[in-house]
DRENDO-1510 file (C-alpha; in Angstrom, 1 decimal, always signed):
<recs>
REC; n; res; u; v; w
REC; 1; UNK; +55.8; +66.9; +187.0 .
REC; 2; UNK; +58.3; +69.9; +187.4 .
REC; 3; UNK; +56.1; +72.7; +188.3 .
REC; 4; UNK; +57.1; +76.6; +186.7 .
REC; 5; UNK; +58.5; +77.4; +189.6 .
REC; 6; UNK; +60.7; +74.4; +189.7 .
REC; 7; UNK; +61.3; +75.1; +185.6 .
REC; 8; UNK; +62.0; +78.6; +185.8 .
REC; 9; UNK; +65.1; +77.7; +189.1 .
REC; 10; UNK; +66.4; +75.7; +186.8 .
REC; 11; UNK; +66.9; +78.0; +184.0 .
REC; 12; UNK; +68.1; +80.6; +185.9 .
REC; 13; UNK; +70.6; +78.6; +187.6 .
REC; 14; UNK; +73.3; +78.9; +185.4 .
REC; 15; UNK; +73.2; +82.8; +185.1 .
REC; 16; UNK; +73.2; +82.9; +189.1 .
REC; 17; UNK; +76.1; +80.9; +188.7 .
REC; 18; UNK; +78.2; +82.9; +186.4 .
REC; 19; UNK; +77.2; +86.1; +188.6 .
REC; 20; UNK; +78.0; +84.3; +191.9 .
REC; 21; UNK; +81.6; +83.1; +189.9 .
REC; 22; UNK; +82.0; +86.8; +188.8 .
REC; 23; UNK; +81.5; +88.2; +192.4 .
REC; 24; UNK; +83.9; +85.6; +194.1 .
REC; 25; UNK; +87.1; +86.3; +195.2 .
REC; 26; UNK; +88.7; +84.1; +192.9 .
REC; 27; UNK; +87.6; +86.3; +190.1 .
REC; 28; UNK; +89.3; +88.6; +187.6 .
REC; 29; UNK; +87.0; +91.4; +188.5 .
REC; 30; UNK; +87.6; +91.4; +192.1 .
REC; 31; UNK; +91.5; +91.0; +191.6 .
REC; 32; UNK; +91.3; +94.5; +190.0 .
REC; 33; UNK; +92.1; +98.0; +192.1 .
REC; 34; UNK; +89.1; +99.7; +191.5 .
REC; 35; UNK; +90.1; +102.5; +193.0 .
REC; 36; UNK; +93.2; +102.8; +190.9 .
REC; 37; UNK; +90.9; +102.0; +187.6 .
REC; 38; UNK; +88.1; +105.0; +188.4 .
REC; 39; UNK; +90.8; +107.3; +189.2 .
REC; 40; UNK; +92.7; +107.0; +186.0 .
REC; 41; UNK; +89.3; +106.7; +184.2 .
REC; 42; UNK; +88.0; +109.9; +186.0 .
REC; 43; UNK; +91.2; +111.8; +184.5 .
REC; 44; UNK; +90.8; +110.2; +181.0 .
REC; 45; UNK; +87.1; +111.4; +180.8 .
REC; 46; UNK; +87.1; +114.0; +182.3 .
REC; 47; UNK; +90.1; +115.5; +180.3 .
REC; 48; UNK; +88.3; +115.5; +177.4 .
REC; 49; UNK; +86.4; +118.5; +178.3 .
REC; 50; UNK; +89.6; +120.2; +179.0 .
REC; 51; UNK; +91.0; +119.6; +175.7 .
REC; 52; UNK; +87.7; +120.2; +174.0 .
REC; 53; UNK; +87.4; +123.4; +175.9 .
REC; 54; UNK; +91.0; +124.1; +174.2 .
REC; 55; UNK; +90.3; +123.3; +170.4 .
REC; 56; UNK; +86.9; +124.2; +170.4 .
REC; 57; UNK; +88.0; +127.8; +168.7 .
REC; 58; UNK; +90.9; +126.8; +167.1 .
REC; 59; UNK; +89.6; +126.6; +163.7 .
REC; 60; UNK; +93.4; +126.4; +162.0 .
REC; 61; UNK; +93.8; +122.8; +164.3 .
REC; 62; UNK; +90.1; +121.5; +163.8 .
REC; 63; UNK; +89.8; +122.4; +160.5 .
REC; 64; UNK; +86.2; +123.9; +161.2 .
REC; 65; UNK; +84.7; +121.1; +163.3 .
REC; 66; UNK; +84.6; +122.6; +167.1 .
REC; 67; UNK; +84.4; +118.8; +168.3 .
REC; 68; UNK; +87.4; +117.6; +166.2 .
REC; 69; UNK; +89.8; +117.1; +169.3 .
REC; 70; UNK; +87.1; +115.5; +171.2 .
REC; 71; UNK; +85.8; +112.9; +169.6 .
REC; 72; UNK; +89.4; +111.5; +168.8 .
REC; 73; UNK; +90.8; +112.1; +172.3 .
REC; 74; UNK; +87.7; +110.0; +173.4 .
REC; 75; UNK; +89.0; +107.9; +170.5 .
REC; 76; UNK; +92.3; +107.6; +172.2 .
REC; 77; UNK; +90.7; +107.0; +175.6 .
REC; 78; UNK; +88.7; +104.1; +174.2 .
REC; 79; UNK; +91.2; +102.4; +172.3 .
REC; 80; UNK; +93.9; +103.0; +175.7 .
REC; 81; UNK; +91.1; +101.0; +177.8 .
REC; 82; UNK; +90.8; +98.2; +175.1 .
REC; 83; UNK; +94.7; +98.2; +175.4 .
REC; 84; UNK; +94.4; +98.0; +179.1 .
REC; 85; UNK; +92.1; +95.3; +179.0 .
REC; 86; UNK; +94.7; +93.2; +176.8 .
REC; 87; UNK; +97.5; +93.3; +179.3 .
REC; 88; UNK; +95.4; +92.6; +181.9 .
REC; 89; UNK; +93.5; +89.0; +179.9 .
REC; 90; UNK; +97.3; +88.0; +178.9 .
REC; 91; UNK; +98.4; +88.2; +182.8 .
REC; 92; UNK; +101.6; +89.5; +184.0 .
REC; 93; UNK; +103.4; +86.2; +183.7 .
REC; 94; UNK; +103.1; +85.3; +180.3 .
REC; 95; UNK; +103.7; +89.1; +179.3 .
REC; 96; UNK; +106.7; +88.6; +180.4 .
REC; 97; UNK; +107.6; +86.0; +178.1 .
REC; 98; UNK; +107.2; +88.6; +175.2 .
REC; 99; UNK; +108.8; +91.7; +176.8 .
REC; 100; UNK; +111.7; +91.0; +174.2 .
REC; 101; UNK; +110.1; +91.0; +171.2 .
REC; 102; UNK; +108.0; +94.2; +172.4 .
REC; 103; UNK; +111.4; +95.7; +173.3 .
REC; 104; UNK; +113.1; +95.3; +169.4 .
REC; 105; UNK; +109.8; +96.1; +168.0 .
REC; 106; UNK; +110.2; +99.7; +170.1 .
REC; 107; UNK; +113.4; +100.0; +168.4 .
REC; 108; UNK; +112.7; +99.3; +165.3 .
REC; 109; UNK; +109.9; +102.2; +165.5 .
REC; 110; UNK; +112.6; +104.5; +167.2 .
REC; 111; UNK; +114.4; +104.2; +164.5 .
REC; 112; UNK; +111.8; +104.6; +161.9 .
REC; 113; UNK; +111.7; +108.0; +163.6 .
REC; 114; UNK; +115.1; +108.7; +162.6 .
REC; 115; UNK; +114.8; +108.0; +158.8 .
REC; 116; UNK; +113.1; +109.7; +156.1 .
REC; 117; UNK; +109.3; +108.0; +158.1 .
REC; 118; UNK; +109.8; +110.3; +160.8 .
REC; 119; UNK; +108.9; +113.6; +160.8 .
REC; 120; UNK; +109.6; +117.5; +163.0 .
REC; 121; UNK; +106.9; +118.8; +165.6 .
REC; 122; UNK; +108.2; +121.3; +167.9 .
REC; 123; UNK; +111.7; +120.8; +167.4 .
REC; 124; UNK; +111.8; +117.0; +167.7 .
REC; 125; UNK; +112.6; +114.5; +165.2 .
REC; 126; UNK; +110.0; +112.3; +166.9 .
REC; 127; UNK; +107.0; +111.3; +165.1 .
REC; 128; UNK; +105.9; +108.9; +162.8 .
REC; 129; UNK; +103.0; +110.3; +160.3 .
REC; 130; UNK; +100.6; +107.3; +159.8 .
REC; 131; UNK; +98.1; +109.3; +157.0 .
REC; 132; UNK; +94.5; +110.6; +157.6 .
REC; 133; UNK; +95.9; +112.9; +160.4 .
REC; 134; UNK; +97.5; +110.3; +162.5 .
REC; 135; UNK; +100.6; +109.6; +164.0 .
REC; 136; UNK; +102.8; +108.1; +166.6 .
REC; 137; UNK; +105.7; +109.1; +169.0 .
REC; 138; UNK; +107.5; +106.1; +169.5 .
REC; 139; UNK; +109.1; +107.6; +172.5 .
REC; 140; UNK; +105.9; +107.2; +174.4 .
REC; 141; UNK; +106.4; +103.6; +174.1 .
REC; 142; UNK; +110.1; +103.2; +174.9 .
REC; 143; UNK; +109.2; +104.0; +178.6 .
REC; 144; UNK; +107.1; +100.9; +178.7 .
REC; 145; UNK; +110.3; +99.1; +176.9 .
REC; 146; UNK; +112.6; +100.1; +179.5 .
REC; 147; UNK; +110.5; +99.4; +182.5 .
REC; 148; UNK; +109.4; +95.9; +181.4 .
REC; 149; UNK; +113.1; +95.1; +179.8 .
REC; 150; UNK; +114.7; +96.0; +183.0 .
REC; 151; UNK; +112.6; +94.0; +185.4 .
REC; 152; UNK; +113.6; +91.0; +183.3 .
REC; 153; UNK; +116.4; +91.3; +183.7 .
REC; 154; UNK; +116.9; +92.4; +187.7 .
REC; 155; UNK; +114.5; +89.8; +188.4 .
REC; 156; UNK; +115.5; +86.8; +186.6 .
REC; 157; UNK; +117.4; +85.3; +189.5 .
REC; 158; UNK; +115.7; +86.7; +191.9 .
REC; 159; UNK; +112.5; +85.4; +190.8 .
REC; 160; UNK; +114.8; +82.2; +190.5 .
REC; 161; UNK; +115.7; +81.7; +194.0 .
REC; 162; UNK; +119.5; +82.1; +192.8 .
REC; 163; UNK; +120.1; +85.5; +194.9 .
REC; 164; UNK; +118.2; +87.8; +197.2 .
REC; 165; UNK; +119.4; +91.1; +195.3 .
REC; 166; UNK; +120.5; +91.8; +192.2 .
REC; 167; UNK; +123.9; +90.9; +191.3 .
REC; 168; UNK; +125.7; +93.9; +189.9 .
REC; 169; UNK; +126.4; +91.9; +186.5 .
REC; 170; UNK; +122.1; +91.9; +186.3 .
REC; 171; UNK; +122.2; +95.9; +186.7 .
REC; 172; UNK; +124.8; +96.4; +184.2 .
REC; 173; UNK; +122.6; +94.7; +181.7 .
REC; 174; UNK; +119.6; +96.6; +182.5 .
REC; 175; UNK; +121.4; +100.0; +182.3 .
REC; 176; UNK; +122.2; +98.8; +178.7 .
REC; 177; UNK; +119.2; +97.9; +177.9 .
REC; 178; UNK; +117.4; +101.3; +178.9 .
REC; 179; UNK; +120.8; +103.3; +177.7 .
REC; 180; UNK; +120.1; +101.9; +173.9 .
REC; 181; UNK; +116.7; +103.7; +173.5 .
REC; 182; UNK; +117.4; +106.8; +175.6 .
REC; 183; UNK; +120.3; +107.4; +173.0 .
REC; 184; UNK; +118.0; +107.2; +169.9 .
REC; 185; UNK; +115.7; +109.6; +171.7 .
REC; 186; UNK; +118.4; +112.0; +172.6 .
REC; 187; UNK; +119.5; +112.0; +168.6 .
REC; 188; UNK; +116.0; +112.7; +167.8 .
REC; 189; UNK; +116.4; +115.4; +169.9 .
REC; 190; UNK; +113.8; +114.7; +172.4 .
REC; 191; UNK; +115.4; +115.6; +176.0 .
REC; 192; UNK; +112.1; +115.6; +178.0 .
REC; 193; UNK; +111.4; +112.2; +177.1 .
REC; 194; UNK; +115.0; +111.4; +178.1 .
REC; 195; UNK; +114.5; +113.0; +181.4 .
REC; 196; UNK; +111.7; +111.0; +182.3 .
REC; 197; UNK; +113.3; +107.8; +180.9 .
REC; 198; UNK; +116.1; +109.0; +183.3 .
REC; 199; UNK; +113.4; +109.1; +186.3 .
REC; 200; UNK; +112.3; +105.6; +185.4 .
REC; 201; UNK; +115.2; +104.1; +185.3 .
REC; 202; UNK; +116.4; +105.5; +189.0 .
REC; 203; UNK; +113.3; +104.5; +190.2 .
REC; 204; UNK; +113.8; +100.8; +189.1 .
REC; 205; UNK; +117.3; +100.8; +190.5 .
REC; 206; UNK; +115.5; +102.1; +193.6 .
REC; 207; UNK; +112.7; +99.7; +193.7 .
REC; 208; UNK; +114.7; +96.6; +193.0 .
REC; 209; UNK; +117.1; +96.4; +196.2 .
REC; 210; UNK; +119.6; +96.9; +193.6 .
REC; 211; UNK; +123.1; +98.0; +195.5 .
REC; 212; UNK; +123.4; +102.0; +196.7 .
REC; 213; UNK; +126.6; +102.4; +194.8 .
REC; 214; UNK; +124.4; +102.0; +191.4 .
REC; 215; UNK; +122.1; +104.9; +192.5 .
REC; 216; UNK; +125.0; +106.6; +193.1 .
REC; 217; UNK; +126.9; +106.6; +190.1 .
REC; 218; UNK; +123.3; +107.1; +187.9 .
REC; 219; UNK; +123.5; +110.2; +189.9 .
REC; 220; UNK; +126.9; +111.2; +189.2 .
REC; 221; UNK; +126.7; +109.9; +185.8 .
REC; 222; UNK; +124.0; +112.1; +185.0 .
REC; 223; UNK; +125.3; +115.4; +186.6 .
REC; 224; UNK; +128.4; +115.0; +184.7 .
REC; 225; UNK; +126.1; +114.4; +181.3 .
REC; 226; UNK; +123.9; +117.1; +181.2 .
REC; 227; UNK; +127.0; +119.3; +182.3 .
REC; 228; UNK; +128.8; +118.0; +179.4 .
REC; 229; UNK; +125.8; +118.3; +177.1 .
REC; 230; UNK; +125.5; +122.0; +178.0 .
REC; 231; UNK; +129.3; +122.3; +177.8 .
REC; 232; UNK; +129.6; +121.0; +174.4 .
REC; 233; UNK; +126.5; +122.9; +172.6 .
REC; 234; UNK; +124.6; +119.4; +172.0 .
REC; 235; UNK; +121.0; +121.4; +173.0 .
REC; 236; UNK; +119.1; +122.6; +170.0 .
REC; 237; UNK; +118.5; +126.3; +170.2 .
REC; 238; UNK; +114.6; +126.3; +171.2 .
REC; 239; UNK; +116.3; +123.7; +173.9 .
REC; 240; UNK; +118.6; +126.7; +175.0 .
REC; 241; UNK; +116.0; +129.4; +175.0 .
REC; 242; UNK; +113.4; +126.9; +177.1 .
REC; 243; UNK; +116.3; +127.0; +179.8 .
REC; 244; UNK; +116.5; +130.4; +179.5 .
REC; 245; UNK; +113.1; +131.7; +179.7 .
REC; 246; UNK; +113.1; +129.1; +183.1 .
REC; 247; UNK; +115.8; +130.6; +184.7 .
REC; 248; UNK; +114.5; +134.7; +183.9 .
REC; 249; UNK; +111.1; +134.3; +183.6 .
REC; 250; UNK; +110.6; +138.1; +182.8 .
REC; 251; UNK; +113.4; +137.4; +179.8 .
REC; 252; UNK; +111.7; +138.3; +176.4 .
REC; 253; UNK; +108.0; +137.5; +177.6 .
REC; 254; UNK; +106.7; +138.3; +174.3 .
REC; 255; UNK; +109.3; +135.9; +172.7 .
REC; 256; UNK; +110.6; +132.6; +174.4 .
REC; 257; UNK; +109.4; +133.2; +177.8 .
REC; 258; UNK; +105.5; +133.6; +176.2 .
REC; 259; UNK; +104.9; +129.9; +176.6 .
REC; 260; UNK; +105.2; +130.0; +180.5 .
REC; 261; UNK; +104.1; +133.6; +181.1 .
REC; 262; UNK; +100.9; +133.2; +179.9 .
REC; 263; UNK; +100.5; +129.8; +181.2 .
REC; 264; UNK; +100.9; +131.7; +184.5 .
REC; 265; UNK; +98.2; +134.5; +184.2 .
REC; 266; UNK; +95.4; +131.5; +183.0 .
REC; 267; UNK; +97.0; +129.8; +186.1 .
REC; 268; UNK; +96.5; +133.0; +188.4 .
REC; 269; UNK; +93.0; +133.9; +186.7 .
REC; 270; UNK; +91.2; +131.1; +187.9 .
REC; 271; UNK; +90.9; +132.2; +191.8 .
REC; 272; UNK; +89.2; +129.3; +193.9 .
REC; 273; UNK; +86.3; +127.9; +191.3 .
REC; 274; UNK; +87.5; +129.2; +188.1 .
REC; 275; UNK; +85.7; +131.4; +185.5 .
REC; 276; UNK; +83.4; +128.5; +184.4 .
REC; 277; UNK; +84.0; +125.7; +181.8 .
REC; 278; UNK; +84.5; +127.3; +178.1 .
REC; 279; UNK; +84.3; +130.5; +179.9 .
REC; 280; UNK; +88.5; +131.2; +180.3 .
REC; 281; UNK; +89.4; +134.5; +179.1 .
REC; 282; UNK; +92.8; +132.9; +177.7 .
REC; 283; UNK; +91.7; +130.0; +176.9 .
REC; 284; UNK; +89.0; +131.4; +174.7 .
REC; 285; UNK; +91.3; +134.2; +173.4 .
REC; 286; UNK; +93.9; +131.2; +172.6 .
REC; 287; UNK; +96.8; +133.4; +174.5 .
REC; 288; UNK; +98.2; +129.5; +175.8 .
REC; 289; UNK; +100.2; +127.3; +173.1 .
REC; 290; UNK; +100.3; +124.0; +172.5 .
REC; 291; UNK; +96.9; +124.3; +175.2 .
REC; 292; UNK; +95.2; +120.5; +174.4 .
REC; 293; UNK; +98.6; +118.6; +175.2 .
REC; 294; UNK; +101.6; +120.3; +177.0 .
REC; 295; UNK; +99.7; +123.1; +178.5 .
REC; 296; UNK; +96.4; +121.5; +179.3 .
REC; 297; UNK; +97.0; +122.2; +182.9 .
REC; 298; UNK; +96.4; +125.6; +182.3 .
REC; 299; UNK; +92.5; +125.3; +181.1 .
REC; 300; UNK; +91.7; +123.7; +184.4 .
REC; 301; UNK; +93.5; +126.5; +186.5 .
REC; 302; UNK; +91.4; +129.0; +184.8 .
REC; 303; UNK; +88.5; +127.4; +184.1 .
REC; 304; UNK; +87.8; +125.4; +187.4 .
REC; 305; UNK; +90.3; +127.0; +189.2 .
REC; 306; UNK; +92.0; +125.9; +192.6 .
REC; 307; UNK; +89.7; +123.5; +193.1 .
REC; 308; UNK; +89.6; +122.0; +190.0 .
REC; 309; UNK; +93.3; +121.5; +189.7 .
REC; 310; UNK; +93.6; +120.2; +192.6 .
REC; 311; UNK; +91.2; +117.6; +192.0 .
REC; 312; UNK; +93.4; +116.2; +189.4 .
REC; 313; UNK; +96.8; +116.4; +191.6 .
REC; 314; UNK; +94.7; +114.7; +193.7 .
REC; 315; UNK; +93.6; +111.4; +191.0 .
REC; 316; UNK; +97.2; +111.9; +189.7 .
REC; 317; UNK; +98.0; +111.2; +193.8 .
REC; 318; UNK; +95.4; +108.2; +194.1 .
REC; 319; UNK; +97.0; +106.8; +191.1 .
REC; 320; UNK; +100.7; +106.6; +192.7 .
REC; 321; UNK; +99.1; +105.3; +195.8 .
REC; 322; UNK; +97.9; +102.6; +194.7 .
REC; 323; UNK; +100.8; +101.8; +192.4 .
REC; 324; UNK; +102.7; +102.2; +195.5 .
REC; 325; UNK; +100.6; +99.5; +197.0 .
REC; 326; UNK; +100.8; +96.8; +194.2 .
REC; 327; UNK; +104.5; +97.2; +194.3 .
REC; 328; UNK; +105.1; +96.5; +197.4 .
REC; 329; UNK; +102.5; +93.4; +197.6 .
REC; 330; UNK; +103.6; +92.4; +194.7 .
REC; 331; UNK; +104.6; +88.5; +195.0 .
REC; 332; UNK; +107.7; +88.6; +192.7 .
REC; 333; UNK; +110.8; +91.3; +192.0 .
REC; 334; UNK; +109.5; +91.7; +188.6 .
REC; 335; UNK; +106.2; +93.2; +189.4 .
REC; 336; UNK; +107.9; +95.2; +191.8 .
REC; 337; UNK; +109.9; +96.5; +189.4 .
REC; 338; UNK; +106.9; +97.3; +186.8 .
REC; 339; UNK; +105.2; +99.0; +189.3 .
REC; 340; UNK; +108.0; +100.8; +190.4 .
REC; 341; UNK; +109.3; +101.7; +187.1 .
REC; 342; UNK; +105.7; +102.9; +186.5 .
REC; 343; UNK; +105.6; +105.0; +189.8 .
REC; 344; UNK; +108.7; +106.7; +188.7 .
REC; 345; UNK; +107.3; +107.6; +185.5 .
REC; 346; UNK; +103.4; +109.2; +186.3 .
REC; 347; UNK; +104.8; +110.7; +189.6 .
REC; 348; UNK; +108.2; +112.4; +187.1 .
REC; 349; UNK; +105.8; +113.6; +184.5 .
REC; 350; UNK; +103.1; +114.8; +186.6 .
REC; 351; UNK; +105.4; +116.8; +188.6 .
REC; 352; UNK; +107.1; +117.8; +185.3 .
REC; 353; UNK; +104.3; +119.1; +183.4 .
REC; 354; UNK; +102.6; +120.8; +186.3 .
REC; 355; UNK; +105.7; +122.4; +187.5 .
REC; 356; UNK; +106.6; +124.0; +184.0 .
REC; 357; UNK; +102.4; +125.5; +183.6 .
REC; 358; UNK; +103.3; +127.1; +187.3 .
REC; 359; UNK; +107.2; +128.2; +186.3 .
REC; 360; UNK; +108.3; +126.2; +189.0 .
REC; 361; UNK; +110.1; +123.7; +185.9 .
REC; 362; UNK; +111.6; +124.3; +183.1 .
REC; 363; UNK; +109.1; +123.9; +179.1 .
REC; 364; UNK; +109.8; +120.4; +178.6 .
REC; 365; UNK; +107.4; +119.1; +176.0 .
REC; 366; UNK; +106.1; +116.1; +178.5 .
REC; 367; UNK; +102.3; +115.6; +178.9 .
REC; 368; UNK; +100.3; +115.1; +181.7 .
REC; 369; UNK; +99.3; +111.9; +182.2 .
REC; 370; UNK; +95.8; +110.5; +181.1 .
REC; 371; UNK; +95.1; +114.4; +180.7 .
REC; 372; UNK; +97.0; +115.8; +177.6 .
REC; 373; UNK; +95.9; +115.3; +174.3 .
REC; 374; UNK; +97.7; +112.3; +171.7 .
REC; 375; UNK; +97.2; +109.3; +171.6 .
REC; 376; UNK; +100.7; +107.9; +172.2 .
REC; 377; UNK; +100.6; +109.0; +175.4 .
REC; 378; UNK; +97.0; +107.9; +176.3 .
REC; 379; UNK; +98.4; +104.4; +175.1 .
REC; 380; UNK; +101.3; +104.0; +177.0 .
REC; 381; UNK; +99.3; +105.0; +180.2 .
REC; 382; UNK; +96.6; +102.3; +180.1 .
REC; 383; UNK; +98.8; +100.1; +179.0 .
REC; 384; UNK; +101.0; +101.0; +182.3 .
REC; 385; UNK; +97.5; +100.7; +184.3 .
REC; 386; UNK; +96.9; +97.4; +182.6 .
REC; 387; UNK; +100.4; +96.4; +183.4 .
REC; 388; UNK; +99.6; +97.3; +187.1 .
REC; 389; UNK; +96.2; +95.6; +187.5 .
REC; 390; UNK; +98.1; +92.6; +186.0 .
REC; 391; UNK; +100.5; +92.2; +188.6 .
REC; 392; UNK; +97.8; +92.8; +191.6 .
REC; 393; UNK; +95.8; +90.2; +189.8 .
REC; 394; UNK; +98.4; +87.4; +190.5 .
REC; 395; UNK; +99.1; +88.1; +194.0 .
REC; 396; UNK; +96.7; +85.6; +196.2 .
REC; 397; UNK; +93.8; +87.1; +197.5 .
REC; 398; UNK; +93.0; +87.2; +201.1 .
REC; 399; UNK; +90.0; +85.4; +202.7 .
</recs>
């Protein structure tokens, strides 16, 4: 007879197996980059105290309910994470397989934007109003268009064993295929979406081994456009007076230089520790626009001062570094290319955001990653973490 003992073994055996299996080395979970997942989940979580500390007051935005903001940017991290955990099941091989119809359905929504669906925030043509309070900036999602269209297409042969570079006909095509959406976001017009679009797509070139001459000319290319968009009055007015206010920062502080000075003095207020969580004197006395997506930097200066915004520089640098590290151990050109095209992007937008909060950039309109507020932009970046984890998943693990 099979004693308890002998019983229970055997019914545990199974479990112990499926641990043992999820523990090996062979397994999805230990494929991951844990440190890249906790740092971008340690900005996602802990950014929603930031933007509740933001809205909390604001009863014209929350319509009366102080936790409005933060229950749906919780939303938003949630439903990023679920995203995230999509890429990563599909694996970065067959998502490539669908990168074109993901790249026409971006189009089709970028367009959308332009007719009578689309609707004005801030000066840009650039949402889509869903009902019920939602919406969607299909802008967000163009990034992840152009970085997964172009490392089709630069890798193709590559990844073929037809050429060890790039040919230049490959690059051509990729600088169309990113130049079609940039141009709907320029119409819409959304020109700090375009800048970082403009980022990505140098970093790609960059990260490819694509020839020197190609960086070159983006280079020159782009000098000689925004020159000729200045030159030919294509910037909107609030466009203008951003650029203004940048280069004279005591020009009209009360007017279009507000945004930035008072950014500034929640900046300055903070010392080394801040004034305490839901204890900033600006925040609470809403002196800081747009303070739960653009400016969000700013409540962390004042409220956890030095120390706490360095501590998000910081997961902002942990997330680079390990992007950094799944590019270059990446065991194709096309996952070198997502990762670098994803690089390019949370280390232009970082610097971006942060830079304009400290008047060291010019008011863009770009949010700091996993930090700001929408749920666009929360999107996107999980999907560009998923889209990371995926590609370190498929390089052989060392014994």
């Amino acid at each position: 007879m099979t004693s308890y003992g002998s019983y229970r073994q055997l019914r545990l055996a199974p479990q112990r197996r499926g641990v043992s299996k999820a523990l090996s080395k062979d397994s999805p979970l230990w494929r991951l980059d844990w440190i890249l997942l906790v740092a971008a989940l340690a900005l996602s979580a802990g950014s929603s105290l930031l933007v509740w500390s933001a809205t909390r007051g604001r009863d014209s935005l929350t319509h009366g309910d102080p936790q409005y903001f933060l229950y749906r940017h919780l939303t938003n991290f949630v439903v990023g994470l679920v995203l995230c955990s999509v890429v990563i099941a599909i694996g970065s091989r067959r998502f490539r397989t669908i990168v074109p119809f993901l790249y026409v359905g971006v189009l089709v929504l970028l367009l959308a934007t332009l007719s009578p669906l689309g609707s004005t925030i801030n000066g840009a043509h650039s949402w889509i109003q869903l009902g019920g309070g939602f919406s969607i900036q299909p802008a967000e999602f163009a990034k992840l268009a152009i970085v997964l269209a172009m490392a089709v297409v630069l890798s193709d042969q590559v990844d073929a064993g037809e050429r060890e570079f790039p040919s230049h006909r490959a690059v051509f095509r990729g600088l169309l295929w990113a130049g079609v959406p940039m141009c709907i976001v320029l119409l819409m017009p959304d020109a700090g979406s375009v800048m970082v679009m403009a980022a990505i797509v140098l970093g790609i070139l960059l990260g490819s081994g694509a020839a020197n001459r190609w960086v070159l000319g983006l280079l020159v290319a782009g000098t000689a456009g925004c020159v000729a968009i200045w030159k030919f009055g294509l910037l909107s007015q609030y466009q203008i007076d951003r650029f203004a206010a940048f280069a004279n920062p005591q020009l009209d502080p009360n007017g279009v230089g507000y945004n930035t000075a008072q950014a500034r003095i929640a900046i300055g207020s903070g010392g080394l520790t801040g004034k305490g969580l839901f204890h900033g004197t600006q925040t609470v006395g809403q002196f800081v626009p747009e303070q739960q997506t653009d400016f969000v930097f700013t409540v962390a200066g004042e409220e956890l001062g030095f120390v706490g915004a360095l501590a998000i520089i910081a997961l902002v640098g942990v997330i680079l570094w390990r992007a950094c590290r799944i590019a270059r151990q990446a065991t194709d050109l096309y996952g070198t290319i997502v990762a670098a095209g994803v690089i390019a992007w949370m280390a232009f937008q970082a610097f971006e955001n942060i830079g304009m909060c400290l008047g060291i950039m010019p008011v863009a309109g770009i949010p700091l990653p996993f930090v700001s507020y929408g749920g666009s932009s929360m999107f996107a970046n999980w999907i560009a973490i998923g889209l990371l984890q995926a590609v370190r998943s498929q390089r052989p693990i060392a014994a």
